[in-house]
N, C-alpha and C positions, 0 to 999 in steps of 0.2 A: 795592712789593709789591701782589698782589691780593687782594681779597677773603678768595677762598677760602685764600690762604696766608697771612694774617694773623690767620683766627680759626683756619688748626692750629696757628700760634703760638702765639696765647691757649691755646686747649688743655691746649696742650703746658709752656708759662712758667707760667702764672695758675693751671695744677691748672682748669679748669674743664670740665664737660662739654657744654655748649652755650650759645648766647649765648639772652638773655634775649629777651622780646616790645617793649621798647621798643628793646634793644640792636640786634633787625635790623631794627624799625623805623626805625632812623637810617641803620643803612648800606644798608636798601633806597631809599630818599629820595635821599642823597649820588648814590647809585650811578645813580640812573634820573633825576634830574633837573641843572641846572647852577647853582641855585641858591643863595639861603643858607638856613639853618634855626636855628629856636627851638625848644629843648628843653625843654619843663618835666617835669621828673619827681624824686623825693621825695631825701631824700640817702640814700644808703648802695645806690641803686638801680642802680649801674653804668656810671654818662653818662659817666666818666673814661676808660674801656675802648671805649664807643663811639664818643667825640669823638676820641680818640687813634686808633683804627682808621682813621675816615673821612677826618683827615690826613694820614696818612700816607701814605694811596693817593696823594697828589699828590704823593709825591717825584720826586723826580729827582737820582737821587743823582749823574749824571753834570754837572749844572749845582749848581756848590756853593760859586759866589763867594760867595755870600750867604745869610743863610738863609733857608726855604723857609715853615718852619712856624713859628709864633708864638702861644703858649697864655699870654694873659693871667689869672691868679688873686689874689683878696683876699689872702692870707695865707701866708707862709712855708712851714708846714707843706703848705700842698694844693702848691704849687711842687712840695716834697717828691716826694708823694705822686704828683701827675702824671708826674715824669720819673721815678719807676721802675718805673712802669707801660710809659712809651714805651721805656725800656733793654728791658726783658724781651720785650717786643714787634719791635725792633729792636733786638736790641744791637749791630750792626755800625755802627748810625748815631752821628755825634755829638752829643751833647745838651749844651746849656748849661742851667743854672738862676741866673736873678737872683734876690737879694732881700735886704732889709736883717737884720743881726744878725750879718754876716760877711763878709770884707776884699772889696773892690769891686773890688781889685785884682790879686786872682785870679780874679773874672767878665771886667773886660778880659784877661786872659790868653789865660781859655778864647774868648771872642768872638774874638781874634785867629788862634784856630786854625780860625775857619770852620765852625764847627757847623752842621747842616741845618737844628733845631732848636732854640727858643730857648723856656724857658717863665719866666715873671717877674710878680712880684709889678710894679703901675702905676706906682708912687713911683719902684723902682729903676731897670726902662726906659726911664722918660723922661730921669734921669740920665745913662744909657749914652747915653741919643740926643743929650742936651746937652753929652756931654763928645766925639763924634764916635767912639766905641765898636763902634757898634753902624748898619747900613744894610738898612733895614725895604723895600726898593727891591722887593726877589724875593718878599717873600711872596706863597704862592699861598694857603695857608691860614687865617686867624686865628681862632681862639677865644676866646672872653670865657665864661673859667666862673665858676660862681656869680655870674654879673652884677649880679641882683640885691644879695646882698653886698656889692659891689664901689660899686653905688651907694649900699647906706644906710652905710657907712664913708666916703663923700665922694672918693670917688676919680674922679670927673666928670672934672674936668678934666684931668688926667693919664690918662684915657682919649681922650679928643678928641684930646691931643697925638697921641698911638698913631698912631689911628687917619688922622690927616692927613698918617704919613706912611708908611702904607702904602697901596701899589695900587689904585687904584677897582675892580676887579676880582676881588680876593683873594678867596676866599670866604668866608662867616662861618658859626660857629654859634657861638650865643648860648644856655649852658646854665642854669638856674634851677630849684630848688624852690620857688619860688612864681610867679602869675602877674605879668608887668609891664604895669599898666595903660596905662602912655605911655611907650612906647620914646623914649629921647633921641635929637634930628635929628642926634648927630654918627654916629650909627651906623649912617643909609642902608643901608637893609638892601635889596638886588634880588633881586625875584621868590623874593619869601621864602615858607617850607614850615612849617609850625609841628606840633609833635607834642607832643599834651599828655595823658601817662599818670601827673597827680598823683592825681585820683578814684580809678582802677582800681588802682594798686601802694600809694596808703594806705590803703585797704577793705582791700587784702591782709595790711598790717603791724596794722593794729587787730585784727583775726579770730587774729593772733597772740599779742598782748599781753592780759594779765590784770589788770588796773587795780587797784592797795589802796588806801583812806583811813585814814592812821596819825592817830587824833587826839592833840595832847598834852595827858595829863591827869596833873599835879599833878607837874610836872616840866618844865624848860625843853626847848625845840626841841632842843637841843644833845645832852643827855640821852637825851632819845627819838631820836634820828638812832643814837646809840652801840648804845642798848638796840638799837634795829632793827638793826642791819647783824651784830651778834651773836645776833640770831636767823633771820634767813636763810642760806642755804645759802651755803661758801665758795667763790663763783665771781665773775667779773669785774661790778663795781659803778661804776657814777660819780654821784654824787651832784652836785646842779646847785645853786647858788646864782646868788643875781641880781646881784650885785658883788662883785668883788675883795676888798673887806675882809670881806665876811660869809665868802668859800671860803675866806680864808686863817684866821682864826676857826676855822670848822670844823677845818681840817684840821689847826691846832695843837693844838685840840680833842682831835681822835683822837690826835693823836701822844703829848701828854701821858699819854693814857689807854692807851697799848700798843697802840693801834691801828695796824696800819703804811700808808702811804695815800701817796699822790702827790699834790701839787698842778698845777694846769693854768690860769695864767690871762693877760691879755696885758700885763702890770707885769713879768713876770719875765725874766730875762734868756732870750735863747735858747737856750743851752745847760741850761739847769732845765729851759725847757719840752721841748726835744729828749728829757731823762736821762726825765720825767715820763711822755710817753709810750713810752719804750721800757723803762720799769721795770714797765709797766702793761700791753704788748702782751705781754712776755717772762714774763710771772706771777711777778715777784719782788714785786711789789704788786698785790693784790689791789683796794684802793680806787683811785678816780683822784678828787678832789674840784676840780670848775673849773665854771668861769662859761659863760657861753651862748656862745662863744668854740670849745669842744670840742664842740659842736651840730651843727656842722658843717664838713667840708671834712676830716678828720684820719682818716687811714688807722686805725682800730682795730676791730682782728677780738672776735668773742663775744662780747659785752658781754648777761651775762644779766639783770640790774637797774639800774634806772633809777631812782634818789631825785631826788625833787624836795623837796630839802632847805626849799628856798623856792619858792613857787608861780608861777610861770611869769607874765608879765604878758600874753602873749596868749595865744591859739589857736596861730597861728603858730609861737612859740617851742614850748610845749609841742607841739606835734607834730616841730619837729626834735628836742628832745632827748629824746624817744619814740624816734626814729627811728635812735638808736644801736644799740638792741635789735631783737631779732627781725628781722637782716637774710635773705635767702636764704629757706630754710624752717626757722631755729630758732623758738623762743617765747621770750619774757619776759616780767618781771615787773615791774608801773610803781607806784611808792610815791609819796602825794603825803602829807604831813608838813603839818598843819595845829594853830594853835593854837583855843580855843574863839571866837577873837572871829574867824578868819578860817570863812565860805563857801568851800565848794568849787567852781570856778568852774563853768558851765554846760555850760564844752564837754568835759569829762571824762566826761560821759557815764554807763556801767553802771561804778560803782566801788564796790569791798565792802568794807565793812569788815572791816579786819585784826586779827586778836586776837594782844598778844604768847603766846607760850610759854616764854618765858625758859629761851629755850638758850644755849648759849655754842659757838657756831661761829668759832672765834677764826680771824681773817684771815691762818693765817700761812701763809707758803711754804717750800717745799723747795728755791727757786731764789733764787738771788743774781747781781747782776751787777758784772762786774769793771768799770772803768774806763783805759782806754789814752789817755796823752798825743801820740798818734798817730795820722793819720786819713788821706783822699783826697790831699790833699796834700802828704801825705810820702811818698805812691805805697804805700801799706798797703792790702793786701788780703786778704780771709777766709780767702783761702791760708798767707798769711803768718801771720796768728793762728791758723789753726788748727797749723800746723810749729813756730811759738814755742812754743805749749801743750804740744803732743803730745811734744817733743822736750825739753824742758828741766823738763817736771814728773810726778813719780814719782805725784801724788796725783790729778791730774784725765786718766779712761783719754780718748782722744779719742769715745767713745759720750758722754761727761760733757758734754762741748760743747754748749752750743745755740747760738741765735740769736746772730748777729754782725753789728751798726749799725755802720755804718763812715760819721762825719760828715767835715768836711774836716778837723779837726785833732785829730779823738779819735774811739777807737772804744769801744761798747759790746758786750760779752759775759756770757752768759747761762754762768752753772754752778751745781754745784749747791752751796745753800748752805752743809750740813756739808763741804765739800769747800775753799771758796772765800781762807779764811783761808791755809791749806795749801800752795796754790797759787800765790798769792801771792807769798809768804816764798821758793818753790822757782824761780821765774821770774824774780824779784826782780834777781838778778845779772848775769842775759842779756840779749842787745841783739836787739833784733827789727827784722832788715832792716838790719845793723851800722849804729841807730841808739839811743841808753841813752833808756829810757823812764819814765815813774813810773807805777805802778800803784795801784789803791788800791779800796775796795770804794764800788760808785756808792750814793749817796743824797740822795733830795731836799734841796733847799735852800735858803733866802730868800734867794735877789741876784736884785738888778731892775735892771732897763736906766734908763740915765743920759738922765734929761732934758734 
């Protein structure tokens, strides 16, 4: 595809009305030079939409022994996030996704079908290469997103593997919200272009954000977190701690206290963290409570408040999980949560103090989501959920529907919540796809992945 027919794609898929100042900054770079390229710019800034564009142009979908393009990422969820960004962009093309937390066994499947596209967490790719899977021969493209990431997670070496065995040729772009003082020698970068819009697009997200300092007086953290989140307005929240046992704390915290909230962190199994953020994108929960983990890489729309339950140990950190809020041109609101013996670090800047008003804005939603024991791999699709629903329940009208996650072996659905009991009970009997299904109402839950 070209250019110009790939950003009316965007368009046309993404809802968007024009690409951004760094977005054609990359594809006027790809486009005019033969280069590689180094991307730095902030997260939630749009390098996923630009990296994927400027790959794609090198298809060749008439050469397809092998695949073409290759988008290395840190973490499961960005995997996610990448390939359905490149489906809606290309949906005629094939896409594979590696990555650990789900059977390897249907990644060799899909690899044996020839995909053009391959995008993969480093640990599982190297797998697929060591198990003869997978033939990195054709890449014309490769991407290393969130590179940085990728190296302070130690994924080095299983980079290198990659990277030696694809093409001296291929091209690269190396994406990063932060600068990388010393590029590693396995990444031979040629005649490389660097574009760096982290100054200009953070100035832009700070000029958005409204900074508060919550002190706590004469009540624990915990307390004052609850107090707060019930006195600001009920819109999408994630409150950040600095380890897994302090968020999961919190978040029994709230549950205990009627608070309804998601957890987010990387101890839990994948399927929690999958239910966590799609309980949290779809507004059947309002809180998402997680670790520095959800900072970055994780497809979530509107995120109006930002607690900093626990204070941030750098600059860095606090500016990505700042940087959930006030994407595009919305604004938000940044809470940082201090006790009397903690200082507010330096780099926060103009931050006012917050006065409660002790309201009670209780976090609840009108939306609930179902849960379906059936998903990509039993060939289920949004069509099918939407003919199951529509067809077999008198209580939810098909306008009732929302949002439809279809993972590989369960799908999530968004209704509404007086409604969802109802629906249930009435679908309950029926086979969807003449396959018997269990249904049940989604909600978070503490299983964690086996050591």
């Amino acid at each position: 595809m070209t250019k110009d027919q790939l950003i009316e794609q965007a368009q046309r898929a993404l809802d968007i009305k024009a690409l951004n100042a760094m977005q054609e900054k990359v594809l006027d770079c790809w486009c005019d030079s033969a280069g590689d390229l180094v991307v730095y710019s902030p997260t939630g800034s749009g390098k996923t939409l630009a990296f994927a564009m400027a790959a794609l142009m090198t298809l060749d979908p008439h050469a397809s022994e092998t695949p073409q393009v290759l988008v290395i990422a840190p973490s499961r969820e960005l995997v996610i996030q990448i390939a359905g960004v490149i489906k809606k962009l290309s949906p005629l093309t094939l896409v594979t996704s590696c990555y650990g937390g789900h059977q390897s066994a249907d990644e060799s499947n899909s690899l044996r079908s020839r995909p053009l596209v391959v995008i993969s967490t480093p640990g599982r790719l190297v797998d697929h290469i060591n198990q003869g899977n997978i033939e990195l021969a054709g890449i014309k493209s490769l991407v290393l997103d969130e590179f940085d990431k990728s190296l302070e997670l130690g994924f080095s070496d299983e980079m290198s593997t990659i990277l030696r065995h694809c093409p001296d040729d291929a091209r690269k772009i190396l994406t990063s919200a932060t600068v990388i003082e010393h590029m590693p020698r396995f990444v031979k970068l040629n005649n490389c272009h660097t574009i760096n819009m982290l100054a200009s697009q953070a100035l832009a997200v700070d000029s958005r954000l409204t900074l508060w300092h919550v002190a706590v007086q004469g009540a624990s953290p915990l307390d004052t977190l609850l107090k707060l989140l019930l006195d600001i307005p009920n819109e999408r929240t994630i409150v950040f701690a600095n380890t897994r046992e302090s968020a999961q704390q919190a978040f029994l915290f709230l549950m205990k206290n009627t608070m309804p909230a998601a957890l987010y962190h990387g101890a839990l199994e994948q399927i929690e963290r999958e239910k966590a953020v799609t309980l949290f994108n779809n507004g059947s929960v309002m809180v998402l409570v997680a670790t520095d983990l959800a900072a970055r890489g994780l497809d979530i729309a509107s995120v109006k408040h930002i607690i900093h339950y626990e204070l941030p140990l750098t600059q860095e950190v606090f500016t990505h999980r700042n940087g959930r809020s006030a994407r595009v041109d919305a604004t938000g609101d940044v809470y940082l949560i201090t006790t009397p013996q903690e200082p507010l670090p330096h780099y926060t800047g103009d931050c006012k103090q917050y006065i409660m008003k002790n309201r009670c804005h209780a976090k609840r939603s009108s939306i609930a989501t179902m849960y379906i024991s059936a998903g990509k791999k039993e060939k289920i699709s949004r069509g099918d959920i939407l003919g199951f629903l529509s067809k077999n329940s008198t209580a939810t009208a098909p306008g009732d529907i929302g949002a439809i996650s279809i993972f590989d072996h369960y799908a999530l659905v968004a209704l509404p919540a007086a409604k969802i009991e109802q629906t249930i009970k009435e679908v309950s009997p029926f086979k969807l796809k003449k396959q018997k299904v269990k249904l049940s109402v989604a909600r978070p839950q503490l299983r964690f992945t086996k050591r």
